[in-house]
Structures are given as structure tokens and as C-alpha cells.
Steps between C-alpha positions, in 0.01 A plus 500: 500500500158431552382272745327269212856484366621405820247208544599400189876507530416326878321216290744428256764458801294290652431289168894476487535384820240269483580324195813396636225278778319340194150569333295518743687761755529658104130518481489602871728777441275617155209521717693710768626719262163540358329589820815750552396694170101497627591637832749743343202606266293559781803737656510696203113550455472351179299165623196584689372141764224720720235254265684142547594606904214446707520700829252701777385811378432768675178712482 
């Protein structure tokens, strides 16, 4: 399983969980599981954030 499907599958367990709290820990838990499949695109190379992160460069 690939680690986007993992962020996924992490997502919607934390969508089920959450509904059960109401709509906005719902909400909460879409945008957790939707930071989940960004890092988890990140891990597997496929989403590339060296232009949005600012950091020192060295040179």
C-alpha cells in the first residue's frame, strides 16, 4: 500500500470518528485527512514544496 493510500485510509478513519463529534470536528477531521494525503505525497515524491517552503540556503 502506498503511503498516499494510507493517508487516505488514515483520513477517512478520522472522518468516521469525527462525525460521531458533530460537523465541525467532521470538517476538522476532512482537513486532517487532507493534510495526511499532502504530507504522504510529499513521502512518496510525487508533490514537490521546495517553491512554497521558504528556508536558508546555502551557497
Amino acid at each position: 500500500m502506498s503511503s498516499v493510500a494510507t493517508g487516505l485510509f488514515a483520513g477517512i478513519l478520522l472522518a468516521l470518528v469525527a462525525a460521531i463529534g458533530g460537523l465541525s470536528m467532521f470538517l476538522l477531521a476532512v482537513v486532517l485527512g487532507g493534510i495526511g494525503v499532502v504530507v504522504a505525497l510529499v513521502l512518496d515524491g510525487r508533490l514537490d514544496l521546495s517553491g512554497v517552503v521558504v528556508g536558508r540556503r546555502r551557497g
